[in-house]
C-alpha positions in Angstrom: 0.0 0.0 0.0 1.4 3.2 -1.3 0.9 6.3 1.4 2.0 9.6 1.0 1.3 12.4 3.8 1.4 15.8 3.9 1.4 18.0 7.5 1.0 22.1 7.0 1.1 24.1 9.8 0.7 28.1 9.7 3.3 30.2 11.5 1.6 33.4 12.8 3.9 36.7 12.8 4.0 36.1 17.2 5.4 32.5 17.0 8.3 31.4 16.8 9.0 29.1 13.5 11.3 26.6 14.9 8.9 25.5 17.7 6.3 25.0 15.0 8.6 22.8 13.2 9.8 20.9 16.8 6.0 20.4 17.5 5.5 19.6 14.5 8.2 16.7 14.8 7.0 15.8 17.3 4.3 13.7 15.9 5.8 13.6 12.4 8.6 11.9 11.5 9.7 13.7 8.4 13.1 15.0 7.1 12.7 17.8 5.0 10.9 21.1 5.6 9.3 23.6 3.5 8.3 26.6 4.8 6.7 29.3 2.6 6.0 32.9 3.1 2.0 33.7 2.1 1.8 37.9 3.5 0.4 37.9 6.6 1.4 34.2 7.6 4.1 31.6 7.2 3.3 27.9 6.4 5.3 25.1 7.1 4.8 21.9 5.7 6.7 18.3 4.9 5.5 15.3 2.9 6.5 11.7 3.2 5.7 8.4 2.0 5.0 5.5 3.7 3.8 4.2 7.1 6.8 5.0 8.6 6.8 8.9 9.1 3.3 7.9 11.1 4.5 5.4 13.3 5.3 8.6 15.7 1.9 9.4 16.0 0.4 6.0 16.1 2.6 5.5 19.6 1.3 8.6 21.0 -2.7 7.6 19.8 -2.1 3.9 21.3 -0.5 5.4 24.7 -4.1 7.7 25.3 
């Protein structure tokens, strides 16, 4: 089964970018980050494929 995954985030002007991107990771395993400017926002987003980048989350889901 193929799976690819995409997590965005925005980045208001008052936070800081690099805790997005930690929180972000997280839950997320992913390598690369692309973070975009869009005005009054930031985004940042990653994209992987495969189960793997999820297992991250699926610990923290089973643990609750």
């Amino acid at each position: 089964m193929k799976v690819r995954t995409r997590v965005e985030a925005l980045v208001h002007p008052t936070e800081d970018e690099a805790k997005v991107v930690a929180a972000i990771s997280n839950v997320f395993d992913a390598k690369n980050y692309v973070k975009e400017d869009r005005g009054e926002y930031k985004v940042v987003y990653c994209e992987a494929e495969g189960m793997e980048p999820l297992e991250k989350l699926r610990n923290l889901l089973r643990r609750e």
